[in-house]
C-alpha positions as CSV (number, residue, x, y, z in Angstrom):
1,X,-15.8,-32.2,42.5
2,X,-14.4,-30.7,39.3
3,X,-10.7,-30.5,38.4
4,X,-9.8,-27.0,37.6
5,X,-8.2,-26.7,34.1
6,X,-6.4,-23.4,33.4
7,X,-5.6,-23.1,29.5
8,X,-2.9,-20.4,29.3
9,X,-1.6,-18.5,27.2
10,X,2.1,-17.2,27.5
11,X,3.3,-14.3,25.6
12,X,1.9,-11.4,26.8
13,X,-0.1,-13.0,29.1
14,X,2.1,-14.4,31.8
15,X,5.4,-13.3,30.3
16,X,6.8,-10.8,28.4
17,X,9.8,-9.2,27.2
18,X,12.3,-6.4,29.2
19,X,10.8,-3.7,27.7
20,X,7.0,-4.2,28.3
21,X,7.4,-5.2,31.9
22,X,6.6,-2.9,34.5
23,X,9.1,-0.3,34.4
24,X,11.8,-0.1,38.0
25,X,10.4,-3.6,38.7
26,X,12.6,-6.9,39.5
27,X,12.0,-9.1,37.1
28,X,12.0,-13.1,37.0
29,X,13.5,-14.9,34.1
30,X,10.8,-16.9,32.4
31,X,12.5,-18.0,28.8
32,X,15.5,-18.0,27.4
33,X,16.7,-17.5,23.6
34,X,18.7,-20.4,21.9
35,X,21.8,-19.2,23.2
36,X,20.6,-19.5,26.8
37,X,20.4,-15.8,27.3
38,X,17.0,-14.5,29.6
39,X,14.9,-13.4,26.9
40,X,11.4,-13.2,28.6
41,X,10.5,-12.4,32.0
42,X,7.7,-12.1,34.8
43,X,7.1,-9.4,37.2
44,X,6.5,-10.5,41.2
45,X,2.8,-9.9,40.2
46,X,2.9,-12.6,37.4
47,X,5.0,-14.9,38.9
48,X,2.9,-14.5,42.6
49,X,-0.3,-15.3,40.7
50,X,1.3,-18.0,38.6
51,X,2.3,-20.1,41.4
52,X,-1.4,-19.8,43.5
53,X,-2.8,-21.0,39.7
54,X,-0.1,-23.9,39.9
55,X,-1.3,-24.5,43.5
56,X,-4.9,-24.8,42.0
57,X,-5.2,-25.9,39.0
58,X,-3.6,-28.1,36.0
59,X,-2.5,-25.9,33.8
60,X,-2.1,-26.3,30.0
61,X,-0.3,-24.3,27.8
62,X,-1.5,-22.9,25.0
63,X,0.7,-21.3,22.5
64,X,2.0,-19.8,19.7
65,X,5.4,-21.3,20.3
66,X,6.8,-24.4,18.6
67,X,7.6,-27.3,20.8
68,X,11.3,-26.3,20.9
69,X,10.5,-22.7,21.9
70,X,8.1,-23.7,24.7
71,X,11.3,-26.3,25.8
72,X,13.2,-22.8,26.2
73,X,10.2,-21.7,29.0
74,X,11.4,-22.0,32.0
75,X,8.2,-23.5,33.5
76,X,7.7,-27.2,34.0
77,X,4.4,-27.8,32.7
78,X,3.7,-31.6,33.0
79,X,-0.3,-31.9,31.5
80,X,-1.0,-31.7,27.9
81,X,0.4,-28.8,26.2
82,X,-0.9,-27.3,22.8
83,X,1.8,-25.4,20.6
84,X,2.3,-23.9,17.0
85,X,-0.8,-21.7,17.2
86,X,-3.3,-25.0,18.0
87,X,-2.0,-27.2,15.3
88,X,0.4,-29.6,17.6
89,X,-1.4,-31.3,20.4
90,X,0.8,-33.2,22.7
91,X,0.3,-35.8,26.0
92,X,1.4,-35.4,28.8
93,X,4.0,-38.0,28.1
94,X,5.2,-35.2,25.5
95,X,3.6,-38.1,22.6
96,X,1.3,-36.9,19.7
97,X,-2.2,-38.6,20.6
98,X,-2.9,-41.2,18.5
99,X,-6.1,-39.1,17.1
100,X,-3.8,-36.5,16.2
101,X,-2.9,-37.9,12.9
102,X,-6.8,-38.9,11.6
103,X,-7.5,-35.3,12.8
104,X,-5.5,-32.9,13.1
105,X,-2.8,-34.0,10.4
106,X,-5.1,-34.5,7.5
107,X,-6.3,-30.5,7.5
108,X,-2.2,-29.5,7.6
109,X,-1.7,-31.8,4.7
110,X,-4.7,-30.2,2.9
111,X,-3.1,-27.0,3.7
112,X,0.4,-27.3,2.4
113,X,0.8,-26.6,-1.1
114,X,-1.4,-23.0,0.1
115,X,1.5,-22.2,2.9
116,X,3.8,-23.5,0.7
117,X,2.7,-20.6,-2.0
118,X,2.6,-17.7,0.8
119,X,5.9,-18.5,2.1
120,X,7.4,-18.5,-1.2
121,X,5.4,-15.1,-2.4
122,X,6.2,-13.1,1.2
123,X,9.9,-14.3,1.1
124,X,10.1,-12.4,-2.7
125,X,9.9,-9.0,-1.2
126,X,11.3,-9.6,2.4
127,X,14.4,-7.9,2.3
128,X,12.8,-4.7,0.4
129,X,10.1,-4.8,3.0
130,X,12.1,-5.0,6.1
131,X,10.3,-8.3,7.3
132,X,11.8,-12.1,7.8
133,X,9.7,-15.2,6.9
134,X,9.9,-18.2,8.9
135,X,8.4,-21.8,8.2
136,X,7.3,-23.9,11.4
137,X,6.9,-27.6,11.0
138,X,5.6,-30.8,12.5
139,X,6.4,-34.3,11.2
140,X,7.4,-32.9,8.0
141,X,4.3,-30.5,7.2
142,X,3.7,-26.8,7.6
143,X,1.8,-25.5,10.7
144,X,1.7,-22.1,10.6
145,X,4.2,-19.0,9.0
146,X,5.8,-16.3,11.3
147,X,7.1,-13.3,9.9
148,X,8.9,-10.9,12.0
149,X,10.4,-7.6,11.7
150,X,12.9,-5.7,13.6
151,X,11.5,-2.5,15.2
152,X,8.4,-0.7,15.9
153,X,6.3,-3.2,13.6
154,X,5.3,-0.7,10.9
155,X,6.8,-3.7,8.6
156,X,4.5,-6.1,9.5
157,X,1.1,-3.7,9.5
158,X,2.0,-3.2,5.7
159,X,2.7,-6.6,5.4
160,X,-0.8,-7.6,7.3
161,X,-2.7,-4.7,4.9
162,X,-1.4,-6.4,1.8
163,X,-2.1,-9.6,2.5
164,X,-5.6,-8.7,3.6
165,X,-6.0,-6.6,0.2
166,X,-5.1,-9.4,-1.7
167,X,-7.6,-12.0,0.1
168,X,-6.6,-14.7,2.3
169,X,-7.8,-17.8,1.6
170,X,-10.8,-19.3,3.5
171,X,-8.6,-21.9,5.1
172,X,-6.0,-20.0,6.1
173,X,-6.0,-17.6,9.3
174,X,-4.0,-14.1,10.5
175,X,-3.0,-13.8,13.8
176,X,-1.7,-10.1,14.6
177,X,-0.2,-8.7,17.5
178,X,2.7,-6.2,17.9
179,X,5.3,-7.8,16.9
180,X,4.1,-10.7,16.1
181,X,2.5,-11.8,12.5
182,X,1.1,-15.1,11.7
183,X,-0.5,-17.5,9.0
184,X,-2.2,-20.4,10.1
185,X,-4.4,-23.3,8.9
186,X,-7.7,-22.5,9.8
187,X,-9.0,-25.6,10.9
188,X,-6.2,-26.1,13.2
189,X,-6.1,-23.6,15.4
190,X,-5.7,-23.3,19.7
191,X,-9.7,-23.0,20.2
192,X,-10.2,-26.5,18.2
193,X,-7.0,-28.1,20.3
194,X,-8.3,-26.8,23.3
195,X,-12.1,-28.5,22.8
196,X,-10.4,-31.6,22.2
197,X,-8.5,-31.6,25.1
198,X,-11.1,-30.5,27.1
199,X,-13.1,-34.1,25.9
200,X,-10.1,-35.8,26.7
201,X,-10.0,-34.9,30.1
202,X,-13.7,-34.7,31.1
203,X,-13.1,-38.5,30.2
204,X,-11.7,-38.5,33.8
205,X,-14.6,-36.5,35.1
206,X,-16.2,-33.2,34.9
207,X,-13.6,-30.7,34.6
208,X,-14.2,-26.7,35.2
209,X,-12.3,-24.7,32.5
210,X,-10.1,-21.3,32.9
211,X,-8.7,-19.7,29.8
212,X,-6.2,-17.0,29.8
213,X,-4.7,-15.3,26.8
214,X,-4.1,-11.4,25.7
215,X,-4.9,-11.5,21.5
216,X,-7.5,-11.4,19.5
217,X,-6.9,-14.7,18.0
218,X,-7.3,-16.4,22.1
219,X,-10.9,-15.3,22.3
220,X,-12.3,-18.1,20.8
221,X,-10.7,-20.5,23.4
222,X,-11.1,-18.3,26.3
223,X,-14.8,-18.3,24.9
224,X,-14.8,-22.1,25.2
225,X,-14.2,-21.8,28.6
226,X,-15.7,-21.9,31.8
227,X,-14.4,-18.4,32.7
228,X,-11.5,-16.3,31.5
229,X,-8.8,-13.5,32.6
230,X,-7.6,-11.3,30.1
231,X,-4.3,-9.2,31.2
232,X,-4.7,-5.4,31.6
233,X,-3.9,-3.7,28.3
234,X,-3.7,-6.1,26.0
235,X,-5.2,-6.5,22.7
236,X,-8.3,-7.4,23.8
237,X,-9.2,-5.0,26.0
238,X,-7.6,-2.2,23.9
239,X,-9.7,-3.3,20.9
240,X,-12.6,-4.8,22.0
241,X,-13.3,-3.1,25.5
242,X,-12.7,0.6,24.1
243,X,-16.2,0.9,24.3
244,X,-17.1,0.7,27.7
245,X,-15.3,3.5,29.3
246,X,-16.5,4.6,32.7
């Protein structure tokens, strides 16, 4: 029989923050900030369906997160678990696989003095334009760029619109949701980690796939999968479903 494999997204998939949880609702902490404070949560719906899919299924995380931001979920996941927007692939011993480094790190590398460029051109006007930049790493090298902005996210639309204007690099990706902006390398991104994982584990056997994610940027893994759940209202079904009203 096949192991069922459920590769999930978090943000906005299974958690959230305060404000875009179901309003008059008890809601379950499900990450906290660096401080320790409850920072995202889950409503009795998400958390109910969470446990039946831990009952299940393995499940695998796949995030934008770093490593030390998924450390601040309060979720024991104990498989592999795939952060920084696909480029970090880890064991379930919490170990980089030894493949990691002839293939994964090799298309970071190529991809550095690029990053390296944007982060330095975006941080020139951040202040004026109401945005932060941050740089996320791994061993050293740049996986992806985060810029964030305080507020309703008008910030990082213009931001998003200029750099689109300008041309983005062919091996360099935008990922844009809400309140969330990012740059990433291209060929290293969740639907790649989450074939390779998938090998990995039909080395065991044949395994039957689940994806789950809410952005744009998740359909190509959720596409790589078996079957997938999208949550009601997110950015795929607002941009991509529009079209089939009843």
């Amino acid at each position: 029989m096949s192991r069922l494999i459920l590769f999930l997204d978090l943000d906005d998939t299974i958690l959230q923050t305060a404000p875009k949880c179901p309003p008059g609702e008890p809601l379950i902490p499900a990450a906290v900030d660096r401080a320790g404070r409850a920072l995202s949560f889950m409503s009795q719906g998400q958390q109910r369906l969470f446990d039946w899919w831990a009952e299940q299924a393995t499940i695998i995380p796949v995030t934008g997160r770093t490593d030390d931001a998924l450390a601040r979920v309060l979720i024991p996941f104990t498989s592999w678990r795939i952060t920084h927007h696909g480029a970090v692939i880890r064991q379930p011993d919490g170990q980089l696989p030894p493949w990691w480094h002839e293939e994964i790190a090799p298309c970071l590398s190529a991809a550095q003095p690029l990053l390296q460029q944007l982060a330095e051109q975006l941080g020139v006007d951040a202040v004026a334009g109401g945005y932060r930049v941050s740089q996320h790493r791994i061993e050293q090298q740049l996986t992806y760029l985060s810029i964030k902005a305080d507020g309703d996210g008008d910030a990082l639309t213009r931001v998003r619109k200029r750099l689109e204007a300008e041309g983005l690099p062919p091996t360099v990706a935008l990922h844009h949701n809400g309140s969330n902006l990012a740059l990433m390398v291209r060929a290293a991104q969740k639907h790649h980690a989450v074939q390779r994982v998938i090998q990995e584990l039909a080395k065991d056997g044949p395994v039957l796939s689940i994806g789950a994610g809410d952005s744009l940027t998740d359909l190509p893994f959720l596409r790589l999968c078996d079957f997938a759940l999208v949550p009601k209202d997110s950015q795929i079904q607002r941009e991509t479903w529009g079209a089939y009203q009843p």
